[in-house]
C-alpha positions, 0 to 999 in steps of 0.5 A, spaced: 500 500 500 502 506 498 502 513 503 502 519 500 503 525 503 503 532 502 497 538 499 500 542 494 497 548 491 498 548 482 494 551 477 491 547 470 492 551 464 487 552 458 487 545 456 486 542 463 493 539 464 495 539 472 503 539 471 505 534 477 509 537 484 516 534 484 515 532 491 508 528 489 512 526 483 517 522 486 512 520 491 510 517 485 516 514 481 516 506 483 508 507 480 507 512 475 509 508 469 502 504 471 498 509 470 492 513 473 484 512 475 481 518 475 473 519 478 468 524 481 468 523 489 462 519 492 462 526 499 465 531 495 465 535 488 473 534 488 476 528 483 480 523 485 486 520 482 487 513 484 494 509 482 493 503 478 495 499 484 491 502 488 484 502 484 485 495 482 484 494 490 479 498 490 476 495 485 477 488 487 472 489 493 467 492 489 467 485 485 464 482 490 458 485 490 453 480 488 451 484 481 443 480 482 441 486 488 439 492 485 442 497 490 449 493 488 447 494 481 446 501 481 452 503 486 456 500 481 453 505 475 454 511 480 461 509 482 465 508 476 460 513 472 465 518 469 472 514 470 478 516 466 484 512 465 490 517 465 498 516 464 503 523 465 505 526 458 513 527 458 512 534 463 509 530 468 502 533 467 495 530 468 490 531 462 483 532 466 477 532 462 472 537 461 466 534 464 470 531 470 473 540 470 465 542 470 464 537 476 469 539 480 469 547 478 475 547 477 478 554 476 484 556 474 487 555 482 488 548 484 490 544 490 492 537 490 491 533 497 494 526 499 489 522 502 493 516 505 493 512 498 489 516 493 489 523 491 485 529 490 484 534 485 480 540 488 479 547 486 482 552 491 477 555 493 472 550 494 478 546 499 478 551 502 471 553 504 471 546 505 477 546 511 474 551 514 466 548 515 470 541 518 475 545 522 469 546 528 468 540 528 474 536 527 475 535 534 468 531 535 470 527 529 476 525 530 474 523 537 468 519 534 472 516 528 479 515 532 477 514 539 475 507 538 481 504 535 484 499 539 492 499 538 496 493 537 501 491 542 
């Protein structure tokens, strides 16, 4: 499984391109050559880039859904609606389609955020905000959501 660190603020040029961090980048060196899954996020209006790898995973659990029950059907529809397969070109850029622009609003100003084995692509301003809501409640959640983790001797 792969950990990747660091939120990092860029910005897309006028054919949709995300020209990746160095530090991302090299995050990325043992895998980039597998390519990229990129898709709409279930909670938020951001993208999510998935290495392969890891979409694969990912991928594996979904499989398991028993495709004769309606509701897995139609989860199965929603999740990978608008999926796009990507790879870097030769400047280590990210080409996001203009339908998956439109869905996260993304203006000139981005920011790109790790989440532990995926990564997100947000409009900067929309992050923003979005940080600032969850602030207040950050300590509830992170009690309710961490609290109850057992550690492991």
């Amino acid at each position: 499984m792969i950990n990747l660190i660091g939120t990092y603020e860029c910005k897309i040029d006028a054919k949709g391109r995300i020209m990746l961090p160095a530090v991302l980048k090299k995050q990325l060196s043992p895998i980039i050559g597998e390519g990229f899954v990129l898709k709409r996020s279930v909670f938020s209006s951001c993208l999510e880039i998935h290495p392969m790898s890891e979409w694969n995973v990912l991928m594996s659990e979904v499989n398991k859904l028993n495709r004769f029950v309606k509701k897995n059907n139609d989860f199965i529809r929603l999740f990978t609606a608008g999926v796009k397969m990507l790879e870097t070109d030769s400047n280590a850029r990210l080409q996001i389609p203009k339908d998956l622009i439109s869905f996260a609003n993304i203006s000139k100003n981005v920011v790109i955020s790790c989440s532990v084995n995926m990564i997100e692509v947000w409009d900067k301003d929309q992050y923003e905000q979005v940080l600032k809501d969850a602030t207040s409640d950050f300590a509830d959640l992170a009690e309710e959501v961490m609290g109850n983790i057992e550690k492991e001797d």
